[in-house]
MDAnalysis code that builds the backbone (N, CA, C; Angstrom):
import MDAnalysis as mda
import numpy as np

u = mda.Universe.empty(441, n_residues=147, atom_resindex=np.repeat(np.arange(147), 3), trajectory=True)
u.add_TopologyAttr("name", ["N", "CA", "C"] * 147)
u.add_TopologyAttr("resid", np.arange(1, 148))
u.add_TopologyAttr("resname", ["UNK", "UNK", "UNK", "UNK", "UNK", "UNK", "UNK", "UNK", "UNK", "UNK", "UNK", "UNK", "UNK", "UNK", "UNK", "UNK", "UNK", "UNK", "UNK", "UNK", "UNK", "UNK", "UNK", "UNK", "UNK", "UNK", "UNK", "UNK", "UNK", "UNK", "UNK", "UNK", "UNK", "UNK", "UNK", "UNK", "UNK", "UNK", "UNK", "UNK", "UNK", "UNK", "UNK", "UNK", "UNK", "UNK", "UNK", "UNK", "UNK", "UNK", "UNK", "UNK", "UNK", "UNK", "UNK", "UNK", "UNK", "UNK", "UNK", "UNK", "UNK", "UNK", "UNK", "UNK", "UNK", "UNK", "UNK", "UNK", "UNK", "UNK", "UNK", "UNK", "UNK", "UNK", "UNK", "UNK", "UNK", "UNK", "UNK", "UNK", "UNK", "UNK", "UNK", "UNK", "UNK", "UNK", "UNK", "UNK", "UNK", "UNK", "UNK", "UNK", "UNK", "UNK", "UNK", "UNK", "UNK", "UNK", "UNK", "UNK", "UNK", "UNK", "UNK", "UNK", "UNK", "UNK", "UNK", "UNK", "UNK", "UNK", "UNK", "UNK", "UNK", "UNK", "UNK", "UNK", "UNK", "UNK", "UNK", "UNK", "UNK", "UNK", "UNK", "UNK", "UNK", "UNK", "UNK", "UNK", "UNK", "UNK", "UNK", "UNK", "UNK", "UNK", "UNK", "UNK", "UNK", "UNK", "UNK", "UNK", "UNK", "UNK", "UNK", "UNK", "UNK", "UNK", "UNK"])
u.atoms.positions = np.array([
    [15.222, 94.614, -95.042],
    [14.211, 95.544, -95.544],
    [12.879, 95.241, -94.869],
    [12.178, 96.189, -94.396],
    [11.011, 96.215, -93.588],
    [10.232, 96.083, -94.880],
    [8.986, 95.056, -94.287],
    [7.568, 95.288, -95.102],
    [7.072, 96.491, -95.307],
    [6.221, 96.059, -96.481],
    [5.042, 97.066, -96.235],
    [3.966, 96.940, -95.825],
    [3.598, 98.174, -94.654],
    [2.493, 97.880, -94.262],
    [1.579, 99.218, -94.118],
    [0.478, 98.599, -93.990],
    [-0.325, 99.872, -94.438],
    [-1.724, 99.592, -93.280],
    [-2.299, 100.903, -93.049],
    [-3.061, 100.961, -91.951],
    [-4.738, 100.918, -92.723],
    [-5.993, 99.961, -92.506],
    [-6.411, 100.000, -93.219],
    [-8.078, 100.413, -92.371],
    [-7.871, 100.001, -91.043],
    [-8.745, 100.795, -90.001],
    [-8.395, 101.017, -88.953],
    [-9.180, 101.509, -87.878],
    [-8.467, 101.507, -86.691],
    [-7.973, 100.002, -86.334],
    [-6.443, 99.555, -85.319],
    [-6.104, 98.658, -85.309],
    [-6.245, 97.247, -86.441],
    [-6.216, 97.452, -87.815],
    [-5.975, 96.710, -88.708],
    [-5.337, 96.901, -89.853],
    [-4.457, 96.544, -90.019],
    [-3.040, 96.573, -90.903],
    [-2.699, 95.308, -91.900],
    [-2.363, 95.466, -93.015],
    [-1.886, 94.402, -93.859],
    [-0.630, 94.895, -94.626],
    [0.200, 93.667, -95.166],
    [1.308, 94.062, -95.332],
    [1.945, 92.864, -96.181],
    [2.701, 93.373, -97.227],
    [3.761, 92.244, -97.626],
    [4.354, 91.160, -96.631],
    [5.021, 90.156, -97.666],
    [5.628, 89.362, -96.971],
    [6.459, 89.385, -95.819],
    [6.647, 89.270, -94.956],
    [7.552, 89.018, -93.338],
    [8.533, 88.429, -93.465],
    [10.078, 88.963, -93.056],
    [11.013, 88.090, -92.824],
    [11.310, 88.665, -91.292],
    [11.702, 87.162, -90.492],
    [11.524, 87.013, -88.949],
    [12.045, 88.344, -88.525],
    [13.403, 88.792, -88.982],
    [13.834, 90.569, -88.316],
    [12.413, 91.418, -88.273],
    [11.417, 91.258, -89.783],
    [10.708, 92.161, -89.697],
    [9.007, 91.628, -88.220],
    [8.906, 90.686, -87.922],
    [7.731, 89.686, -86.742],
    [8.758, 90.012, -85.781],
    [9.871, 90.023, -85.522],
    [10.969, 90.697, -84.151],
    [10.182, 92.021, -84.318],
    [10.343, 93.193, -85.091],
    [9.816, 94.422, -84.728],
    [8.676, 94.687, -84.495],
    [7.800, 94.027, -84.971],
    [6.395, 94.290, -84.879],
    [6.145, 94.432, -83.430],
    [6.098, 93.651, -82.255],
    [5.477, 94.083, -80.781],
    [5.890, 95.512, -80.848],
    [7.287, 96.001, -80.976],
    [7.998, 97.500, -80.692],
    [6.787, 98.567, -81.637],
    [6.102, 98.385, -83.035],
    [5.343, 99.010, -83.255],
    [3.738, 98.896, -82.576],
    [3.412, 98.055, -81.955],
    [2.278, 98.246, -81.069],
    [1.255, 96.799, -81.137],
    [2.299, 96.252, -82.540],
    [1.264, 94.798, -83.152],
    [0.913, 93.664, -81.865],
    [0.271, 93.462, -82.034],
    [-0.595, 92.292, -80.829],
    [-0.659, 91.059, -81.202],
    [-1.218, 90.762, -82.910],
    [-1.566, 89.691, -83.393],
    [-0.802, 89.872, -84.639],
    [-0.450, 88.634, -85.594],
    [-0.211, 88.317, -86.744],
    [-0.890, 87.408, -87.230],
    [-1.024, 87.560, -88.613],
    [-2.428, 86.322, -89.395],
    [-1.578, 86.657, -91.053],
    [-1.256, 84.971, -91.063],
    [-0.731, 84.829, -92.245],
    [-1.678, 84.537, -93.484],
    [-1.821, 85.099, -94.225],
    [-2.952, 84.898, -95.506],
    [-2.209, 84.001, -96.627],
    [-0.922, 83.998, -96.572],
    [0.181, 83.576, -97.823],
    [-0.034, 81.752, -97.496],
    [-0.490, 80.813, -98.691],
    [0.010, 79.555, -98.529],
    [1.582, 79.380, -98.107],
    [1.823, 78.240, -97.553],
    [3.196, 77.823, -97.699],
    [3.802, 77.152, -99.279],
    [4.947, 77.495, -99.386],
    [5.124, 77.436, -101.012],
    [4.517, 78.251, -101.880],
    [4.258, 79.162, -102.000],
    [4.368, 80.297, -103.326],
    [5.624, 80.786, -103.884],
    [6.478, 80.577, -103.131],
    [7.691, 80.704, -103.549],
    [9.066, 80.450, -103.020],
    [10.246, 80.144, -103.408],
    [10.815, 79.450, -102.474],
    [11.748, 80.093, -101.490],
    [11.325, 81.984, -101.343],
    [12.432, 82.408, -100.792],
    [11.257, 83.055, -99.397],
    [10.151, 82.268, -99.485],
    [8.958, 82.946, -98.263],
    [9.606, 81.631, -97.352],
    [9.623, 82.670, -95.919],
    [8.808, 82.008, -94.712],
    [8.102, 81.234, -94.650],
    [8.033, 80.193, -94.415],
    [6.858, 78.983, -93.467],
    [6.489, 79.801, -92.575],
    [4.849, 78.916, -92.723],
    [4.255, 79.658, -91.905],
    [4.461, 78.971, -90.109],
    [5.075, 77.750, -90.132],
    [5.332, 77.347, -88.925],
    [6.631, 78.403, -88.325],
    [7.919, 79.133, -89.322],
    [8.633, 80.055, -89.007],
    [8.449, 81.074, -88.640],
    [6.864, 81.157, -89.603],
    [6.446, 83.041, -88.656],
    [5.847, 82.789, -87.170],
    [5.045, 81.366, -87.096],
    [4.550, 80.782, -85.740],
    [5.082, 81.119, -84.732],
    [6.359, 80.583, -84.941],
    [7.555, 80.485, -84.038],
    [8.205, 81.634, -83.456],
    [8.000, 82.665, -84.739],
    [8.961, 83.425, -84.231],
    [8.054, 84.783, -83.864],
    [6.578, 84.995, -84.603],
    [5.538, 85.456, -83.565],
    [5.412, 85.339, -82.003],
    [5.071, 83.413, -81.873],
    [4.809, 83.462, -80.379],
    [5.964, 83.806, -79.682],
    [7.500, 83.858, -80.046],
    [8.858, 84.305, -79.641],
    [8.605, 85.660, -78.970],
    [8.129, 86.540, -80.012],
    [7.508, 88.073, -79.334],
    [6.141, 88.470, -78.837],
    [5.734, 87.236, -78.127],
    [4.404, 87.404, -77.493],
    [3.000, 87.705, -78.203],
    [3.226, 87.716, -79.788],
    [2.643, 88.097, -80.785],
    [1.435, 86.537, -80.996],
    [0.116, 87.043, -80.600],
    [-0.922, 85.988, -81.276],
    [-0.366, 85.843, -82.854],
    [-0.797, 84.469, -83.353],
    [-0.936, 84.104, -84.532],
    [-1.570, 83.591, -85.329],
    [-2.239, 83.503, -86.215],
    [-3.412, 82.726, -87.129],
    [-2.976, 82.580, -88.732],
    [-3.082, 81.681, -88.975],
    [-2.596, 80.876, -90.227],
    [-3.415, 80.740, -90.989],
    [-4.135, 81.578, -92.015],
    [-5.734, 81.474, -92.935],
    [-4.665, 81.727, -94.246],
    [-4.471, 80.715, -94.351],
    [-3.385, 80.548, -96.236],
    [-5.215, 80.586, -97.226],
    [-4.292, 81.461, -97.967],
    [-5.548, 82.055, -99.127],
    [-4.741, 82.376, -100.708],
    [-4.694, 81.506, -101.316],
    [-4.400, 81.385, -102.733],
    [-4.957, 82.936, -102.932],
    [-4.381, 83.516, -104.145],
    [-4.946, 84.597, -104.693],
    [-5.669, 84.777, -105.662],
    [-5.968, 83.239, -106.494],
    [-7.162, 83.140, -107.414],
    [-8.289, 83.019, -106.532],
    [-8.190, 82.587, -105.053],
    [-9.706, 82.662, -104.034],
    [-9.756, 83.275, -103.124],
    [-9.089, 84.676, -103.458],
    [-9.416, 85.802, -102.678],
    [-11.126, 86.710, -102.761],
    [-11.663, 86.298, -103.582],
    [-12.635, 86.864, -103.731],
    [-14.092, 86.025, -102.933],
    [-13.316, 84.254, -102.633],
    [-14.597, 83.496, -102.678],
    [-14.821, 83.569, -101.234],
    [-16.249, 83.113, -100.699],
    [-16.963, 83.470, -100.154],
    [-16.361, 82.588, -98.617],
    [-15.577, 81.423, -98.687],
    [-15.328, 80.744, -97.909],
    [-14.014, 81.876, -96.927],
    [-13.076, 81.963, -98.347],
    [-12.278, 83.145, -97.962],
    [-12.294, 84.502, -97.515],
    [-13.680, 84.803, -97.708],
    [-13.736, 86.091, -96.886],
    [-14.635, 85.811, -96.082],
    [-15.291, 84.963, -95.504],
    [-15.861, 84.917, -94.653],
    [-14.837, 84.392, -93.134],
    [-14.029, 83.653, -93.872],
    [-12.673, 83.178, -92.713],
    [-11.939, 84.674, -92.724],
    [-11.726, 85.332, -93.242],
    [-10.949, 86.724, -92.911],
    [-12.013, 87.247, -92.277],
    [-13.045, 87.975, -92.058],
    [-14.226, 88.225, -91.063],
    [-14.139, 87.857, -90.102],
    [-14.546, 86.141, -89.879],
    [-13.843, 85.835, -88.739],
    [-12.862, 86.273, -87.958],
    [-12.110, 86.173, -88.451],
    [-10.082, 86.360, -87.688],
    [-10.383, 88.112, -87.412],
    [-10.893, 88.761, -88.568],
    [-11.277, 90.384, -88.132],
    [-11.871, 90.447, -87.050],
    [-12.636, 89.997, -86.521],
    [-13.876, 90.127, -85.534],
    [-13.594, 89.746, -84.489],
    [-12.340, 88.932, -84.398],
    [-11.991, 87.889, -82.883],
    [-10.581, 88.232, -82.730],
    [-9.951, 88.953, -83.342],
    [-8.199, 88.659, -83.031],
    [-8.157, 90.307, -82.230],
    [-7.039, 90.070, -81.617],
    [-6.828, 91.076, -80.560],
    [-6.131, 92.376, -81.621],
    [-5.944, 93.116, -81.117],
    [-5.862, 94.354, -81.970],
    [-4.465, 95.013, -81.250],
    [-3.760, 95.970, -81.937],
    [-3.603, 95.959, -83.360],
    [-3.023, 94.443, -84.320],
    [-3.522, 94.671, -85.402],
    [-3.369, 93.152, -86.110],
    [-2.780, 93.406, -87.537],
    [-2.258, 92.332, -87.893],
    [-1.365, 92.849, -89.241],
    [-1.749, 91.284, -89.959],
    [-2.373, 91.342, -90.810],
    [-2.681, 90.924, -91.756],
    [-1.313, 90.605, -92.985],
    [-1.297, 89.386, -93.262],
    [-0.177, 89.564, -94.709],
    [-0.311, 88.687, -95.665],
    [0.364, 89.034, -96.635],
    [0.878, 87.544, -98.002],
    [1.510, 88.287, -98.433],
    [1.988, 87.741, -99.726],
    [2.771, 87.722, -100.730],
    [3.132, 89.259, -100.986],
    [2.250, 90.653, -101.202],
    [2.583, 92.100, -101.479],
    [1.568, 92.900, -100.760],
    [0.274, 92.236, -100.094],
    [-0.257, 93.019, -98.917],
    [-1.623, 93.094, -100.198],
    [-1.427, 92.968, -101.124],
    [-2.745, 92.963, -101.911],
    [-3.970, 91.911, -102.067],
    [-3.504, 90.520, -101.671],
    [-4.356, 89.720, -101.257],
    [-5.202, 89.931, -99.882],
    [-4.674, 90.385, -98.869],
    [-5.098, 90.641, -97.667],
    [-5.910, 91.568, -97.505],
    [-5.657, 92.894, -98.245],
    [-6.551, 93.907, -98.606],
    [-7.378, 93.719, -99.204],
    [-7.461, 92.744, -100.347],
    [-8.682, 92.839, -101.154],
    [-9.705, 91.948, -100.254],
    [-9.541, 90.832, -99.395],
    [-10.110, 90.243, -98.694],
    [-10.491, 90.983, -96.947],
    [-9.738, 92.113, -96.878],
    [-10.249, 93.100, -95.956],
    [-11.223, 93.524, -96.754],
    [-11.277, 94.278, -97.865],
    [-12.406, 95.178, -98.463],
    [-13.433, 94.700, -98.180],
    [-13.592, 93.350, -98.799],
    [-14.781, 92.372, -98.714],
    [-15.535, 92.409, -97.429],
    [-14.639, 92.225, -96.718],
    [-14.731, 91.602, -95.150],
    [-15.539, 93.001, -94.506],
    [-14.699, 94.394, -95.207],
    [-15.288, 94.883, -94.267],
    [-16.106, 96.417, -94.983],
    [-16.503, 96.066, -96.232],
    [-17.173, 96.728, -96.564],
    [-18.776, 97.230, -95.986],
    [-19.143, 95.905, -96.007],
    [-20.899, 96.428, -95.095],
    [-21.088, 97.317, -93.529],
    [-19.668, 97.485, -92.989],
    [-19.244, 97.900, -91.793],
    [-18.920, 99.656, -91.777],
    [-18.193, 99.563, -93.171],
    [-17.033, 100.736, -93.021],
    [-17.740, 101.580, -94.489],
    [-18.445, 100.773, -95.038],
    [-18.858, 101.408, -96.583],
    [-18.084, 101.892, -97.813],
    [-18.764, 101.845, -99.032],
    [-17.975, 101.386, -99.769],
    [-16.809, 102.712, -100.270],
    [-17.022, 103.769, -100.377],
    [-15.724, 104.933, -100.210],
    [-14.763, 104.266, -98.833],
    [-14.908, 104.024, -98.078],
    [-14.030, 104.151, -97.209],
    [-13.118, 102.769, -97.077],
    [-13.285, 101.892, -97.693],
    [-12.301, 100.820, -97.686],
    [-11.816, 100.776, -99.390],
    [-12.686, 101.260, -100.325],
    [-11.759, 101.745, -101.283],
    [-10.748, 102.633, -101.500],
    [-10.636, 103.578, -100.514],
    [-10.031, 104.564, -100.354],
    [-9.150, 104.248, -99.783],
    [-9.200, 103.080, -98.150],
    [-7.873, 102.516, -97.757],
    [-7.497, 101.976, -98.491],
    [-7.676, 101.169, -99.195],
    [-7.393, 99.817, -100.531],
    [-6.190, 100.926, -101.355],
    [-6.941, 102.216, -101.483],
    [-5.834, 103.079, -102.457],
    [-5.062, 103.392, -101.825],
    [-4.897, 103.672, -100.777],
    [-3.546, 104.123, -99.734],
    [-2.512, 103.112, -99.588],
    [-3.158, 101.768, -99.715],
    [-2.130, 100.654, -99.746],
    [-1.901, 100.141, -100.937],
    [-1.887, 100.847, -102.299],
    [-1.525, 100.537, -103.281],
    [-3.015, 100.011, -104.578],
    [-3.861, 99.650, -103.953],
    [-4.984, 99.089, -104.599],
    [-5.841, 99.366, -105.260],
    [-6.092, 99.420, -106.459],
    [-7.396, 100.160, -107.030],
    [-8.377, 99.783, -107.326],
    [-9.137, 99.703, -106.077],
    [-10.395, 99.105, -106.481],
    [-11.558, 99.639, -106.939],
    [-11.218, 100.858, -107.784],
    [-12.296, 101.399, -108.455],
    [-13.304, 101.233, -109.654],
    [-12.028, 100.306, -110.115],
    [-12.653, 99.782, -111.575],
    [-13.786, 98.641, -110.973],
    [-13.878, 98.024, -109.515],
    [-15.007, 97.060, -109.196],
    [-15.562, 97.690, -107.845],
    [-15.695, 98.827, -108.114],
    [-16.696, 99.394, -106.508],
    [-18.105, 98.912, -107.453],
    [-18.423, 98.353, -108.154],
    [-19.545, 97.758, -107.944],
    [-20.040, 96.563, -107.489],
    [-19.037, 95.838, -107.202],
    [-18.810, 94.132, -106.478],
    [-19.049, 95.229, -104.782],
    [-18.385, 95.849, -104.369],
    [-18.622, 96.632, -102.889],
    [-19.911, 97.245, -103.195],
    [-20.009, 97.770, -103.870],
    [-21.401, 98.310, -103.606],
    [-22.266, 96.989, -103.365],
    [-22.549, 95.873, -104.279],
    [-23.451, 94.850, -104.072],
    [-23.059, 94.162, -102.385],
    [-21.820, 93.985, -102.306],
    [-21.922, 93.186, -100.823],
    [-22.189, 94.303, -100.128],
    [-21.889, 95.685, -99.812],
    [-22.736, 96.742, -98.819],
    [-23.906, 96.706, -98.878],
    [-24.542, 96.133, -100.074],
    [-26.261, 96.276, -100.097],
    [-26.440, 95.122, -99.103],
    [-26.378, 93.640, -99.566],
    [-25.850, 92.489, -98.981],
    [-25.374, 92.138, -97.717],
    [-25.120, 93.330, -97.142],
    [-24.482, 93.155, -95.678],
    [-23.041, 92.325, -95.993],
    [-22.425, 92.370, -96.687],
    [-21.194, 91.842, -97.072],
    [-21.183, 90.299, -97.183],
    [-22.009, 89.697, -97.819],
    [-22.600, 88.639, -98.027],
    [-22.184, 87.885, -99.138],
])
């Protein structure tokens, strides 16, 4: 069973968990880079992230390893390291963890002061997310410069 993945700007994508068949297909859809957001151990039927490593650089696929618990998806260390990896990784890029909702909510963050706050809530809803009940946390980091 293929992930889910969802398109959240130009060349940036996040997505449920990866099993290696599904990091084999990815170059064939256009992916360039992979960036794992999921710790190792959340559960015992995930991928290591040294397995997605492996089997990324296998398909010529960059890789980056930013493990992000989902109680510190919101903190400042954590979205400022997703910013990072946004800003420097080659494109198209697929973002993941555990159901694609950690990654997104730490895209929003990341890239709210950029994209503004309708428009990454609105991707957030296309990939399942509702971040309406806190477009006022986006509104404050758009004031903020995403800060």
């Amino acid at each position: 069973m293929m992930a889910n993945i969802f398109r959240m700007e130009d060349g940036v994508f996040v997505g449920s968990q990866l099993t290696e068949a599904d990091i084999d297909a990815l170059p064939a859809k256009g992916f360039r880079t992979l960036v794992v957001n999921r710790p190792d151990g959340e559960a015992d039927d995930q991928m290591s992230h040294d397995a997605a490593r492996a089997a990324a650089q296998r398909n010529g696929l960059a890789f980056h390893y930013q493990p992000v618990e989902s109680v510190d998806a919101t903190e400042d260390w954590a979205v400022a390291g997703f910013r990072d990896l946004l800003d420097s990784v080659e494109r198209p890029a697929l973002f993941c963890c555990r159901t694609g909702n950690r990654s997104t909510l730490m895209w929003a963050q990341a890239a709210v002061s950029r994209l503004g706050v309708d428009a990454v809530i609105d991707a957030a809803a296309k990939a399942g997310c509702d971040f309406e009940p806190i477009r006022d946390i986006f509104e404050d980091l758009a004031r903020d410069g995403g800060k």
